[in-house]
VOPAGU-2260 file (C-alpha; in pm, 1 decimal, decimal comma):
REM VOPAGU-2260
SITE   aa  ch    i         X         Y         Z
SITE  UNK   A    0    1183,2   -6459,6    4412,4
SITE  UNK   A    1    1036,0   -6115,9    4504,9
SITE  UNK   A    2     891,8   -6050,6    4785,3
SITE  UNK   A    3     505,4   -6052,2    4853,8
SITE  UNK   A    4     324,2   -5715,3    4930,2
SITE  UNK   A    5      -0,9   -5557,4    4903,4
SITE  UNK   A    6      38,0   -5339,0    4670,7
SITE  UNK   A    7     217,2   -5599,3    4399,0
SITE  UNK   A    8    -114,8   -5785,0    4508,4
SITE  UNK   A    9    -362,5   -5486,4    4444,7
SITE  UNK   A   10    -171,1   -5412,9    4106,8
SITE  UNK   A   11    -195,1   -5763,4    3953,2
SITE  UNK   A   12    -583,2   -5789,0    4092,7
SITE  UNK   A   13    -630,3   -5460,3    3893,7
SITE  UNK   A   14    -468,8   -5588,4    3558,5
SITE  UNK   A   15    -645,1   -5905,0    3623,4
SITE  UNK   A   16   -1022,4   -5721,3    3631,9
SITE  UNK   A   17    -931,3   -5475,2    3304,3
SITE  UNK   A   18    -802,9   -5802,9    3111,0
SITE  UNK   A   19   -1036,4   -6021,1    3186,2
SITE  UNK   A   20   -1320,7   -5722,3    3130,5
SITE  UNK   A   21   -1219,0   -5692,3    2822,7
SITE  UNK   A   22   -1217,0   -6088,7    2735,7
SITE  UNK   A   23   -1550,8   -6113,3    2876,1
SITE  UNK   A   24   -1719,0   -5807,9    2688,0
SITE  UNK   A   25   -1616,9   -6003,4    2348,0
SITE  UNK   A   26   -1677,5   -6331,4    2485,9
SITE  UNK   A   27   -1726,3   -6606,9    2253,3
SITE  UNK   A   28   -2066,8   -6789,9    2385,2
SITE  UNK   A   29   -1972,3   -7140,2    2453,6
SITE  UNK   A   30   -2150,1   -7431,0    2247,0
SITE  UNK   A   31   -2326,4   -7734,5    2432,3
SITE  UNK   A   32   -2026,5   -7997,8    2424,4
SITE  UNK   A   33   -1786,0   -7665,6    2585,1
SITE  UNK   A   34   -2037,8   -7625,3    2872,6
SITE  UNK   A   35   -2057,7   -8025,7    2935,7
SITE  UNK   A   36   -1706,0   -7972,7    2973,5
SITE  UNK   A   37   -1715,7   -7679,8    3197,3
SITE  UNK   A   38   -2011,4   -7872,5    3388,7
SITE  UNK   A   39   -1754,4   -8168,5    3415,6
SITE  UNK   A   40   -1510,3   -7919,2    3578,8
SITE  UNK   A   41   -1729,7   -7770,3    3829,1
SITE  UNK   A   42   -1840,8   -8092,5    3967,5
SITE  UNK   A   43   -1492,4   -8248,4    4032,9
SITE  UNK   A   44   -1457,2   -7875,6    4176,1
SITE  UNK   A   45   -1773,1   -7974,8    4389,2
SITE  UNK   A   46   -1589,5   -8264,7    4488,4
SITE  UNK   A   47   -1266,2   -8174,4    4591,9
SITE  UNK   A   48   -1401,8   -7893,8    4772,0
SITE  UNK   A   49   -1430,5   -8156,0    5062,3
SITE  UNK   A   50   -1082,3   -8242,8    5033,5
SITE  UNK   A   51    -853,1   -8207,8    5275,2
SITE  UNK   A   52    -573,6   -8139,1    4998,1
SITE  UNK   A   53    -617,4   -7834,3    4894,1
SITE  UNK   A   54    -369,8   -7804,6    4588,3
SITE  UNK   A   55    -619,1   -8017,2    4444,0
SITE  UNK   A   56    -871,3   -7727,5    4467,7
SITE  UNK   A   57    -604,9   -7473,2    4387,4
SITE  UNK   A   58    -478,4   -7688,9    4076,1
SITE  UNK   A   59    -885,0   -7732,2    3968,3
SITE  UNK   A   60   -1001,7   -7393,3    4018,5
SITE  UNK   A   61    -727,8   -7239,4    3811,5
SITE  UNK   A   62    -806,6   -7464,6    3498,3
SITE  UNK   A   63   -1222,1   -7393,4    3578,7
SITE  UNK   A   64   -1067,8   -7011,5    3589,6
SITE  UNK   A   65    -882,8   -7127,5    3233,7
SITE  UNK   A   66   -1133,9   -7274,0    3015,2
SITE  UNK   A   67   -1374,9   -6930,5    3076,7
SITE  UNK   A   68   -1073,8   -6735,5    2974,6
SITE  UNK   A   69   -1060,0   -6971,2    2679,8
SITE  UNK   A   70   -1376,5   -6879,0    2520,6
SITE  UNK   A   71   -1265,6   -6579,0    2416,6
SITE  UNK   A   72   -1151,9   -6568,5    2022,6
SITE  UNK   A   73    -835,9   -6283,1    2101,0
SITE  UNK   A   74    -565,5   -6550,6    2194,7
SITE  UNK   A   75    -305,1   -6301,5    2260,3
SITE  UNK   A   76    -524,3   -6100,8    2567,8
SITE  UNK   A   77    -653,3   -6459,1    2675,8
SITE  UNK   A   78    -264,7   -6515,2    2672,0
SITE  UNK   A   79    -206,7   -6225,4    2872,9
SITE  UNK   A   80    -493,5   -6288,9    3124,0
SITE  UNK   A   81    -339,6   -6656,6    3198,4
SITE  UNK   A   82     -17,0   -6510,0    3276,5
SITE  UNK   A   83    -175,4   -6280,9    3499,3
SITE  UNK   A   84    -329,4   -6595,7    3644,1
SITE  UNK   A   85     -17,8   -6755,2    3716,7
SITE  UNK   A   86     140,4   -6401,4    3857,0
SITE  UNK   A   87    -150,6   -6411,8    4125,4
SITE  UNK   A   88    -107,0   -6794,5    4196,1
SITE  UNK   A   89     124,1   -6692,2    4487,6
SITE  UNK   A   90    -116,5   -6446,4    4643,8
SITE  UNK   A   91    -395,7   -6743,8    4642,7
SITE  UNK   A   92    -174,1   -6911,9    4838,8
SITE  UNK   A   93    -224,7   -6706,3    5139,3
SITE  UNK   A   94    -643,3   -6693,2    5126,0
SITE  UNK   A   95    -805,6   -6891,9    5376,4
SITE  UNK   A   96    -935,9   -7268,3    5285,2
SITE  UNK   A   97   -1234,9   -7402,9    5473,0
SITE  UNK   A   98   -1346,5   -7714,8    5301,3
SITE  UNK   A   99   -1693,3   -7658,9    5507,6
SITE  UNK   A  100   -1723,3   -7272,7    5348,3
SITE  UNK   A  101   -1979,2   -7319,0    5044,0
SITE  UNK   A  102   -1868,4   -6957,5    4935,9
SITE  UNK   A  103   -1655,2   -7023,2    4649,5
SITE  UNK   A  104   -1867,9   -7249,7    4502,2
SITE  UNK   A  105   -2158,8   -7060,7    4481,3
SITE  UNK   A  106   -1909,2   -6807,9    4293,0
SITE  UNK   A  107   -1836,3   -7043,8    4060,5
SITE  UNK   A  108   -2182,1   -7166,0    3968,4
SITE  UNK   A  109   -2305,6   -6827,9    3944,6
SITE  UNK   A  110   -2003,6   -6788,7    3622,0
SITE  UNK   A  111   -2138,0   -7112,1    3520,9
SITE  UNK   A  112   -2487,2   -7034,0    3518,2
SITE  UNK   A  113   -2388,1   -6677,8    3307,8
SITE  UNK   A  114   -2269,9   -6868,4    3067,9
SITE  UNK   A  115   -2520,3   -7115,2    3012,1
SITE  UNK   A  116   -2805,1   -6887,1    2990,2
SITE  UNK   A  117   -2533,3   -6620,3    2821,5
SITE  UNK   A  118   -2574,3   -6316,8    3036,3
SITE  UNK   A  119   -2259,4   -6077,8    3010,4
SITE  UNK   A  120   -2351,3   -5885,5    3195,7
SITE  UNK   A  121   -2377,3   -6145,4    3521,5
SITE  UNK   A  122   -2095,9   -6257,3    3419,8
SITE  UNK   A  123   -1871,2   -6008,9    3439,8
SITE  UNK   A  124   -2025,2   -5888,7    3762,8
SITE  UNK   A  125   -1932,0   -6283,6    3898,6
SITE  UNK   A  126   -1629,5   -6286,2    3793,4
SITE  UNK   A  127   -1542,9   -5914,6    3988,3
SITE  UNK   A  128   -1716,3   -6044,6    4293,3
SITE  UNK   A  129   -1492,0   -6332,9    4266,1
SITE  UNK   A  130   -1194,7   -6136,6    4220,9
SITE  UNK   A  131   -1235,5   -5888,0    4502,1
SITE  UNK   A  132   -1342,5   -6160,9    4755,3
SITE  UNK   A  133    -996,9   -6306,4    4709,9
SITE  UNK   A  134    -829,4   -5971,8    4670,6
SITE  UNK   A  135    -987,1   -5864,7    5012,9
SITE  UNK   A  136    -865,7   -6221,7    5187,0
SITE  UNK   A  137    -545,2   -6173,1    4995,7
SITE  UNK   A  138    -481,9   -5817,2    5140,8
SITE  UNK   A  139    -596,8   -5935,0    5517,4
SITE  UNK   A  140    -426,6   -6251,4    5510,5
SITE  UNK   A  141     -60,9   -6032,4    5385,7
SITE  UNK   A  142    -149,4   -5763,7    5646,8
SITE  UNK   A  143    -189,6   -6059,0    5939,5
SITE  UNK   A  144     168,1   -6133,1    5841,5
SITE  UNK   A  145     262,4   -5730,3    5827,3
SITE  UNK   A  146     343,3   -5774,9    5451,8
């Protein structure tokens, strides 16, 4: 297993924000019976949030983090953007969980709401936030440990 480090971390984070860019740009809108489903997602997500256990928030988040990826018609980049998903998995590991901090689920609504009223463009800018919120607690939490 290699070894964690910052800039592994900051490399991954940037192929994560160019692939999923680019699956977002070309998005695929989703259809009423894929947003019930996304809906369905977000609430369990609402749910465990106030769970102790949080590998059931980790496992939860990644498939909400999935099915967006998943609306995207070019299977091979959504391919590419899962894997990239499952490179960063260990680097989640390390980012602070507060089952009383409402922050990451007003992220995710915000994506939700994007794609229900199909704005790209707030989207995209979600998703980023998103990403460099757990970059940034990434990169302290690795530098706390002097990795």
């Amino acid at each position: 297993v290699a070894a964690l480090s910052s800039a592994e971390a900051r490399q991954l984070y940037r192929l994560r924000k160019l692939v999923e860019t680019e699956l977002f740009e070309g998005l695929v809108w989703p259809g009423a019976q894929q947003l019930k489903g996304l809906e369905g997602l977000l609430t369990e997500l609402v749910k465990r949030s106030h769970n102790p256990r949080r590998s059931d928030w980790m496992h939860l988040h990644g498939e909400f983090q999935k099915a967006i990826l998943r609306f995207s018609d070019q299977d091979v980049v959504v391919r590419e953007a899962e894997r990239l998903w499952t490179l960063t998995e260990r680097y989640r590991s390390f980012l602070p969980y507060d089952i009383n901090d409402p922050a990451p689920m007003k992220r995710r609504r915000e994506i939700f709401e994007a794609l229900r009223s199909q704005d790209r463009r707030k989207l995209i800018i979600s998703v980023d936030l998103g990403r460099q919120e757990a970059l940034a607690a990434v990169l302290a939490s690795l530098e706390s440990r002097g990795l």
